[in-house]
N, C-alpha and C positions, 0 to 999 in steps of 0.2 A: 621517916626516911623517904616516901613515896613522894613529899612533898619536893622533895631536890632534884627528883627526874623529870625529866621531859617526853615527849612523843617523838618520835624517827619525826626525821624532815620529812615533808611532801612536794612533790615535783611539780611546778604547773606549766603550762602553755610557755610560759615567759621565761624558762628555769630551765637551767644544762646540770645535767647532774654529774659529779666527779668520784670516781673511790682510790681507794689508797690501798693494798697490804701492806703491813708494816712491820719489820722483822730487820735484824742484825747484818744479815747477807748482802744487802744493800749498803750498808755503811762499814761493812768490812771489817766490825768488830768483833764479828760473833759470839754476842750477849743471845740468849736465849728467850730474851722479852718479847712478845709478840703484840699484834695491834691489828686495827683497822682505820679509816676513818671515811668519810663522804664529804664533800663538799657539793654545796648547793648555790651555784651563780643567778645571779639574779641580771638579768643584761636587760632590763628596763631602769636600775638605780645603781649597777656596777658593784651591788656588793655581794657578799659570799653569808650562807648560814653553814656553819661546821660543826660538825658531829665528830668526837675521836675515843675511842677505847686506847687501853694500855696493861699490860702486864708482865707481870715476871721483873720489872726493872731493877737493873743489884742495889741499884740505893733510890734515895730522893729525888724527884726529876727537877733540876735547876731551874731549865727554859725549854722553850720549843716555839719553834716557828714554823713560816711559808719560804723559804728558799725559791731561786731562781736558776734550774738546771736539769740539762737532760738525765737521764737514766746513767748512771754509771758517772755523771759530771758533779763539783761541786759548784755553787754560789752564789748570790748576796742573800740578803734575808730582806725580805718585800713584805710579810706581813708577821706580826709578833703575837703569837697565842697565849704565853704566859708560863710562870711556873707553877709550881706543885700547889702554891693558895687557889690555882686559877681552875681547879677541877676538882670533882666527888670521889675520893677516896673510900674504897669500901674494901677491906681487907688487902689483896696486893692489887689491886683493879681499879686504875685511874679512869673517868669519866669524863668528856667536857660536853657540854652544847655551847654555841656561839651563834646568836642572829644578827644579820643586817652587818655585820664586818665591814669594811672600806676594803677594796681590793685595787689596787693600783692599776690606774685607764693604758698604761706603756706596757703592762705586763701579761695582759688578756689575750695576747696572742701566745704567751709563752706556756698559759694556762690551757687553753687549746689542743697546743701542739702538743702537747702532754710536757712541755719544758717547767712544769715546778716541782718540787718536793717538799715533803715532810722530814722535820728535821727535830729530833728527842735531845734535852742533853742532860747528861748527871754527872755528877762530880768526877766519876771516875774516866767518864769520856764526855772532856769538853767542848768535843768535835762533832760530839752526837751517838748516842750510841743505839741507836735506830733510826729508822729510815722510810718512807713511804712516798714509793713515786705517783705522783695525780696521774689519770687517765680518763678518760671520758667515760661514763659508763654504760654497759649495755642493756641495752632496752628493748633488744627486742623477740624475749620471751614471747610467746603468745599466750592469748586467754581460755580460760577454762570449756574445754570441747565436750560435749557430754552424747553417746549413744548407747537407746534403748530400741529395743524388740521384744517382743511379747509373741509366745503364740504357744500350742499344744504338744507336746512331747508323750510318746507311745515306743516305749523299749522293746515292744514286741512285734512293730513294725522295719527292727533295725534302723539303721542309720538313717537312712531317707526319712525318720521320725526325729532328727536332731534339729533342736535349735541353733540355726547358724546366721550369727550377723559377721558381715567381712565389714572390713575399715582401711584404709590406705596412709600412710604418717607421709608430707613429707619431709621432715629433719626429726632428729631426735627429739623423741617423747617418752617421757614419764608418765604410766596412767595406772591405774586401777582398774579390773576385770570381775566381773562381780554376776552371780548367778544366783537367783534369791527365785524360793518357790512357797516352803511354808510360809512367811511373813506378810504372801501375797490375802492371805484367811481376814487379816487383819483390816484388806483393804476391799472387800465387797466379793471378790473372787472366791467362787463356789467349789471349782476342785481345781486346789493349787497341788503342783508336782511335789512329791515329798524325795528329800535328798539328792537334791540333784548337784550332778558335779560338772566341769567342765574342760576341752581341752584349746588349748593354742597353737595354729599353725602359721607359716611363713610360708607363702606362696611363692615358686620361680614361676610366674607368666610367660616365661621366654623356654621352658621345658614341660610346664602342663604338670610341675611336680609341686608338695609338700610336705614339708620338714616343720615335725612334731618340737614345741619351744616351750613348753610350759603348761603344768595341767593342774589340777585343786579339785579336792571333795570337800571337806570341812575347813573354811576358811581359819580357824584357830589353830589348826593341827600343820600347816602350812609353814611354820618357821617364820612367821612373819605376823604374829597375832597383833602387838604394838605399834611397829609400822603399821597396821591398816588401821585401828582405832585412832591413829594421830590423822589422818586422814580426815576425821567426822564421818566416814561412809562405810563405817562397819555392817555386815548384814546384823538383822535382827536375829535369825537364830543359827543355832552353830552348825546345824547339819547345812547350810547352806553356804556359799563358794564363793571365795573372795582369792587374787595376789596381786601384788607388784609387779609392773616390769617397766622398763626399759626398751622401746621400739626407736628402729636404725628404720632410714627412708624405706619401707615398701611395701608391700600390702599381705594382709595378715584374714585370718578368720577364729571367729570364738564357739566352738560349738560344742552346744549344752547337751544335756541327756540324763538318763538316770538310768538304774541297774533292773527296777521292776516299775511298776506301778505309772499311771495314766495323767496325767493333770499338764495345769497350765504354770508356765517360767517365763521368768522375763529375767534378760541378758542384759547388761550394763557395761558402758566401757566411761569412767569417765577421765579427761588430760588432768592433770598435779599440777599444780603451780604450788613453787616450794614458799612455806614460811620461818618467819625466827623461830628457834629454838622455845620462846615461852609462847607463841602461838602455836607451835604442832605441839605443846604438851594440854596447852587448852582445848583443841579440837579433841584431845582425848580423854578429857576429864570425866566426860559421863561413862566412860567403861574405865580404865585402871588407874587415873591416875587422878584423879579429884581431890584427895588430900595434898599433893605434892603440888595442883593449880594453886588450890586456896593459899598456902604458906607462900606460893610466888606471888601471888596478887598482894597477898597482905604485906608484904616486904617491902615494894614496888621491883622486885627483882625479872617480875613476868619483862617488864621495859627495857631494863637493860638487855635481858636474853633475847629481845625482839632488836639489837639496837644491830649497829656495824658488825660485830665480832672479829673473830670468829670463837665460837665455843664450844667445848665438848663438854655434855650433861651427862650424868651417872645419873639416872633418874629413877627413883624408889618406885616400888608400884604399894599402891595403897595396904595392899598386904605387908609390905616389908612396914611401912610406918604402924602397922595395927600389932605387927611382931614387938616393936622397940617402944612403942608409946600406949598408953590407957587410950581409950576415948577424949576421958574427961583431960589427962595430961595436951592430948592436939588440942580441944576446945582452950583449952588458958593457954598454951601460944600463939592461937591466930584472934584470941578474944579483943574487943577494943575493954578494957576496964584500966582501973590502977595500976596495973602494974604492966602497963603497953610497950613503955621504953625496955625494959627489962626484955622481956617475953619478947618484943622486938630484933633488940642484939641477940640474944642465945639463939632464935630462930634462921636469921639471917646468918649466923655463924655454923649452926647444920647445914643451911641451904649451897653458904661458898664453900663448903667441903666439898661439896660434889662439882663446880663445875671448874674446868681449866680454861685456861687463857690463851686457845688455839683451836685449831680442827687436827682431831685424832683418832681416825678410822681406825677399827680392826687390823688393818692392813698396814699402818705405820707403829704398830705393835711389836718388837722382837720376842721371837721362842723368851720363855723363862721370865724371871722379874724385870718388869718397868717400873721405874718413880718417875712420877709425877707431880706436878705443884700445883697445890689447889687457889683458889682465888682468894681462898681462907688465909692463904700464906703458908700453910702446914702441907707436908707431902705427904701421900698414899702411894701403894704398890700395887699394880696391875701385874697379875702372872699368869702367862700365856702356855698352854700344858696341852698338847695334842690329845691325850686321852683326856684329863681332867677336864680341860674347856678351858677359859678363860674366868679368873675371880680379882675381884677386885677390893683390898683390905679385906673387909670381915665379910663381903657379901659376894653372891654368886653373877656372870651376866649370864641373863636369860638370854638373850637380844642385843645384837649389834647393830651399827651402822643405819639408824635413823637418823635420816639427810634432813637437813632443813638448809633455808638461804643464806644462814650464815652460821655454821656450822652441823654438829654430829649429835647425836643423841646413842647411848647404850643405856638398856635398862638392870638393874641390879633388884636382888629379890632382897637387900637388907637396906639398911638406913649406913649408913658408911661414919665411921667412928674413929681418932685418932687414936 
């Protein structure tokens, strides 16, 4: 199966990048099939490479094209993608890559302007029964910002013994805040601070005041243990201090400490730049989730979750797979031997079980049972229960709403089962 994917396009110098969401709303049907896709212009040879996902469609997809019209307009059709032969089919989840396309030299402006769309058809809507308008895309995230300070912390000197780095955002940032003292033993440091935690302040410079935003002692105990292993920037041990946040333009301070004891900490902040859904589950492989990488990889399912989306993953943590499988039963699914194709489908059939064919936060959840359609084609029931929490078919979520670029990640403590 690995061998029919491809890699996300790449963008170069010479290259406009375009995305699409793709859903029913648009086309006025309201089918519940959802999509994405990218286009890649090439305006050194006028042609286009396309990427497109698909799901949920009530039947077989006829055709699909490039249309020529604004947001809310229909019409002609400028470039022809194909029907249902013309993409990887894998449970209800249509795939295409397309390179070096011919894109019409009269229509580039209408490309541009954001004047084209994407246009779905199946039998039952021969008009379309999704929709995704081009738009240019944006670019301009910034790159990975990373601040360290080091120095000696003494609880018995009070406060004026805190370690304090400030930092200033200006647009919203995503980062990681990390206070790490034992793990420093590791790295030549003779008397590293033991248990140190930390707090977060938002500075008014125009009143000389400080409003308390967020604090952490043991970064696992935090609510957010997966989220920060999908990161790659988990601390090494657990008494020491990691979270997530979200910073609005203004300037901030992180200041470390501990309850007894003398030694030396070093503070860390570093900026997120978000990834696909099978890259933050990679980044997390080497703490919970290594079994659940390998079965992606070996699939080639990691690529598609890395591709457009958008997706939401239920994602096993290695414990749930060691609760439902032997050792040796995981080793003969992901093994290459005789019986690859085999062990191939059944494997890939666990795997679309869990992910859906859209982004679906906690927050687009209602009180009580939700269905859902898996990529598998078969539906499960998310039940949303104030006391109980949230469970999902036969397993628990521990953890919501790990963000990636194109889509959600919950993690569930069972292997999910029809």
């Amino acid at each position: 199966m690995a061998a029919l994917l491809t890699l996300p396009l790449a963008v170069s110098a010479s290259e406009i990048a375009f995305k699409a969401a793709i859903d029913g709303t648009q086309s006025g049907t309201g089918s519940a099939a959802t999509g994405s896709a990218t286009v890649i212009l090439d305006t050194d040879t006028g042609t286009i490479d396309l990427s497109v996902n698909l799901s949920n469609l009530r039947n077989d997809l006829s055709a699909s094209h490039i249309h020529v019209g604004a947001a809310g307009e229909t019409g002609g059709v400028i470039v022809d993608i194909g029907n249902m032969s013309a993409y990887t089919v894998i449970g209800d989840f249509y795939v295409l890559e397309q390179t070096a396309v011919a894109f019409p030299a009269e229509n580039l402006t209408d490309l541009l302007a954001g004047g084209t769309y994407l246009n779905f058809h199946t039998p039952e809507f021969a008009s379309g029964e999704v929709r995704g308008q081009l738009e240019l895309a944006d670019d301009s995230e910034d790159s990975l910002v990373n601040i360290s300070t080091r120095g000696n912390i003494n609880p018995a000197n009070g406060d004026e013994a805190s370690l304090i780095a400030g930092f200033s955002v200006a647009k919203t940032k995503r980062a990681i805040l990390r206070g790490v003292g034992e793990s420093l033993a590791g790295k030549g440091v003779t008397n590293p601070l033991e248990d140190i935690s930390f707090q977060v302040y938002k500075l008014n410079t125009a009143e000389h005041t400080s409003e308390l935003i967020g604090a952490n002692d043991n970064w696992s105990e935090g609510g957010q243990q997966f989220q920060i292993e999908a990161t790659g920037l988990a601390p090494e041990d657990d008494s020491e201090s990691a979270m997530i946040m979200t910073f609005e333009p203004g300037t901030y301070t992180l200041n470390a400490g501990a309850v007894s004891g003398e030694g030396v900490a070093l503070v860390e902040i570093f900026g997120l730049e978000s990834t696909g859904v099978g890259s933050t589950i990679a980044n997390a492989a080497g703490n919970s989730f290594s079994i659940l990488n390998t079965a992606l990889q070996t699939t080639g399912l990691d690529i598609i979750l890395d591709g457009p989306g958008p997706f939401t993953l239920f994602a096993p943590t290695d414990e749930a797979f060691l609760a439902t499988f032997t050792t040796e039963e995981i080793g003969e699914l992901v093994a290459d031997d005789a019986d690859k194709d085999e062990d191939l489908a059944a494997l890939t059939d666990i795997l679309l079980y869990h992910v859906i064919g859209g982004n679906i936060p906690s927050t687009a959840l209602a009180a009580g049972a939700n269905t859902v359609v898996a990529l598998s084609g078969e539906s499960f029931t998310v039940d949303v229960d104030a006391e109980a929490g949230v469970t999902a078919q036969n397993g628990n979520v521990v953890e919501t709403d790990i963000p990636s670029s194109n889509g959600v990640i919950h993690v569930v403590d069972a292997v999910l089962t029809p």
